[in-house]
FIKOLZA-1660 file (N, C-alpha, C; in steps of 0.1 Angstrom, whole numbers, plus 5000, padded with zeros to 4 digits):
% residues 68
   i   px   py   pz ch aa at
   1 0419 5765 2960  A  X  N
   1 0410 5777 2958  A  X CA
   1 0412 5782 2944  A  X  C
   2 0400 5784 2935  A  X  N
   2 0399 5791 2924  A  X CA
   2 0409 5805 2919  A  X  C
   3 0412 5805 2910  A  X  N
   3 0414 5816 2908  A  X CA
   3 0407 5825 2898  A  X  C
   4 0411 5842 2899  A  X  N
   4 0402 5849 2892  A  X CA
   4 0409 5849 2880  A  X  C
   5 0393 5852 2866  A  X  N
   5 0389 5858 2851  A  X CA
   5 0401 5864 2854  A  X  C
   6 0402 5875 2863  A  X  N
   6 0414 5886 2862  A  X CA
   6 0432 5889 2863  A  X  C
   7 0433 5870 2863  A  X  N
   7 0443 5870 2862  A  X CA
   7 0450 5856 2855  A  X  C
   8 0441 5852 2843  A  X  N
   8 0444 5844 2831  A  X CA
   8 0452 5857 2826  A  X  C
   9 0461 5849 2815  A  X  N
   9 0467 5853 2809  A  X CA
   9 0474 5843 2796  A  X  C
  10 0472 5852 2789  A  X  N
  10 0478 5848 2774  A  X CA
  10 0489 5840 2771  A  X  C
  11 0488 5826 2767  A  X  N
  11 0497 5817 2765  A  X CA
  11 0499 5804 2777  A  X  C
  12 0491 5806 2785  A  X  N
  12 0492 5796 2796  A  X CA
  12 0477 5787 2795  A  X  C
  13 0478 5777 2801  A  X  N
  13 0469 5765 2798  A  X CA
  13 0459 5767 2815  A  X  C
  14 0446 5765 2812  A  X  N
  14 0441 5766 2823  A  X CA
  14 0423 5753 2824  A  X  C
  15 0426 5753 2837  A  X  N
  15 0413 5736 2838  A  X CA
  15 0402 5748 2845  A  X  C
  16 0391 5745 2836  A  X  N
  16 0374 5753 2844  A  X CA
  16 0360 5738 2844  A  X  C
  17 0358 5737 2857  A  X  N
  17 0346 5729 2856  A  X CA
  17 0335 5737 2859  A  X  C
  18 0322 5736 2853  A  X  N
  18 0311 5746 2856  A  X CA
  18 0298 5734 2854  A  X  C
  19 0293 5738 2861  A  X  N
  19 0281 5726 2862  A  X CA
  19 0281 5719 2853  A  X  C
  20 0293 5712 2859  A  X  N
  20 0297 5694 2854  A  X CA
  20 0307 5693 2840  A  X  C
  21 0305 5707 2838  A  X  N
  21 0311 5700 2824  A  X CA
  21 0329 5708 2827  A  X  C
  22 0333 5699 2823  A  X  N
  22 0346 5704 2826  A  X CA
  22 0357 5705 2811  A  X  C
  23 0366 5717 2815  A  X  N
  23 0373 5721 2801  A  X CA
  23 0389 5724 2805  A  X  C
  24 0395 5716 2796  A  X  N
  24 0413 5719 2794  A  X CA
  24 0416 5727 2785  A  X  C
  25 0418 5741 2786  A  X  N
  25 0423 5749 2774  A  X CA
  25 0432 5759 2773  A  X  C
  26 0444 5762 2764  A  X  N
  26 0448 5775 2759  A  X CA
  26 0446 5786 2759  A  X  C
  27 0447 5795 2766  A  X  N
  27 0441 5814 2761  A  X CA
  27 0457 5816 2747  A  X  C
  28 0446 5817 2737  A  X  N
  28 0451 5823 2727  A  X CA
  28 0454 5838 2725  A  X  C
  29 0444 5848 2729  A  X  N
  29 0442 5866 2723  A  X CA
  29 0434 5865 2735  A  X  C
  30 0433 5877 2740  A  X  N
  30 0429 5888 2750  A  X CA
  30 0416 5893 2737  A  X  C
  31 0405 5890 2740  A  X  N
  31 0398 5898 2728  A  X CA
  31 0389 5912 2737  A  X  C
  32 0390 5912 2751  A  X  N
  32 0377 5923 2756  A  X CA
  32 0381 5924 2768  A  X  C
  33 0372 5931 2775  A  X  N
  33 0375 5931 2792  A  X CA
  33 0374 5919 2797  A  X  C
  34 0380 5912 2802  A  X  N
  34 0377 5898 2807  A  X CA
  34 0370 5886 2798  A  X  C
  35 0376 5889 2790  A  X  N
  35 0373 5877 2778  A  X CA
  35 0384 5876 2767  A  X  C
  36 0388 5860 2766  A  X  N
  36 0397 5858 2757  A  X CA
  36 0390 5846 2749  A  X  C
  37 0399 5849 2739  A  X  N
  37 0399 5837 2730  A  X CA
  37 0405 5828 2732  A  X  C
  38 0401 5811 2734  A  X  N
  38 0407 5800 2739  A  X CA
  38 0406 5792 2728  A  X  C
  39 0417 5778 2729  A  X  N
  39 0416 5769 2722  A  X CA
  39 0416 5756 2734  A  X  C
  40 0406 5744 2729  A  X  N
  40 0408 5737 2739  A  X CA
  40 0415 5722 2734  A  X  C
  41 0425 5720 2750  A  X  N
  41 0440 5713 2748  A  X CA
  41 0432 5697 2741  A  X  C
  42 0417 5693 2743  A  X  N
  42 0417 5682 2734  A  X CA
  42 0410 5680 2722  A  X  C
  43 0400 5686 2720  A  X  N
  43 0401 5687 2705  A  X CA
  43 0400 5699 2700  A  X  C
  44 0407 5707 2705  A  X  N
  44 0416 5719 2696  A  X CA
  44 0402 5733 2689  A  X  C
  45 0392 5727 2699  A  X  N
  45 0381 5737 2690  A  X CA
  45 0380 5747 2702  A  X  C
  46 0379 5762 2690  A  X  N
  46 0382 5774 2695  A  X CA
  46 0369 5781 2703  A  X  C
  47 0367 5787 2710  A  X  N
  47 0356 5793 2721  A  X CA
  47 0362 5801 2727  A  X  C
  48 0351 5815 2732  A  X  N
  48 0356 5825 2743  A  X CA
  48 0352 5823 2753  A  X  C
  49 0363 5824 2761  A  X  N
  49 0361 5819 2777  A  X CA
  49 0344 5828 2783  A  X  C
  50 0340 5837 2778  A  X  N
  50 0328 5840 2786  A  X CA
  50 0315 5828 2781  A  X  C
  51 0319 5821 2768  A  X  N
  51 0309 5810 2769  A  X CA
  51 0308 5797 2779  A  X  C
  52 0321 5801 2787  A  X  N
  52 0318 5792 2797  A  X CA
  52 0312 5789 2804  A  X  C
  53 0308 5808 2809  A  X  N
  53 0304 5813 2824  A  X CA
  53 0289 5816 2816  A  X  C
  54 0284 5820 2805  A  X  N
  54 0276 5831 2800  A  X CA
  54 0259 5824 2810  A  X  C
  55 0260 5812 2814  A  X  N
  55 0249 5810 2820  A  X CA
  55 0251 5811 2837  A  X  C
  56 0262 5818 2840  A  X  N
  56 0265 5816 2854  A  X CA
  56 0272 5810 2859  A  X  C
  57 0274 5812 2872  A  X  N
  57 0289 5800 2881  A  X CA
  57 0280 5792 2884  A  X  C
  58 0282 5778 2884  A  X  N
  58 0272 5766 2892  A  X CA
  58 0282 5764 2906  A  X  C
  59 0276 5760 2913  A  X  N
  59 0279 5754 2925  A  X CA
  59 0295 5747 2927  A  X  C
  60 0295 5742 2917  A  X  N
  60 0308 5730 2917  A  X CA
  60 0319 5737 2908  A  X  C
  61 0317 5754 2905  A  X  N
  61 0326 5762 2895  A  X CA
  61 0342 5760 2907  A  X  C
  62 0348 5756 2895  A  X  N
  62 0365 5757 2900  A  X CA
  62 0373 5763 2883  A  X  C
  63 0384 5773 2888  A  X  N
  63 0392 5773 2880  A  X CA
  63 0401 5776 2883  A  X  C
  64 0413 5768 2874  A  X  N
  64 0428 5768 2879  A  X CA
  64 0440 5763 2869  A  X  C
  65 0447 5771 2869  A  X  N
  65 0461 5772 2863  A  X CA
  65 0461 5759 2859  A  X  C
  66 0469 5756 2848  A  X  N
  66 0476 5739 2848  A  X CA
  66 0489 5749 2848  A  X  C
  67 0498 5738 2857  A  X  N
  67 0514 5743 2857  A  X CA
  67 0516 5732 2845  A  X  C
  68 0529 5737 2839  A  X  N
  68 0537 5732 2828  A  X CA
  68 0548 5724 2837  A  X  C
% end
């Protein structure tokens, strides 16, 4: 089961697929209400997590912690 925007947290690595495309990244900075600044774990380019969502959850949306 997915977990919630509302309980990422700063310094932990987290996996989001959203209509197909899928991402391994870092939350770097808390920049807003439910929006951080990320770095992603393969090539290291920076994005805020609402650009992930900003078109919507697709069908196939999952997201989830990576344990260390």
């Amino acid at each position: 089961m997915s977990i919630s925007i509302e309980t990422v947290r700063v310094g932990k690595d987290y996996y989001l697929v959203n209509y197909g495309e899928v991402h391994e990244f870092t939350v770097t900075k808390a920049t807003g209400y439910k929006d951080f600044l990320c770095k992603d774990l393969n090539s290291l380019e920076e994005f805020k997590l609402s650009e992930l969502t900003a078109y919507g959850k697709g069908k196939d949306f999952e997201f989830y912690g990576i344990d260390d």
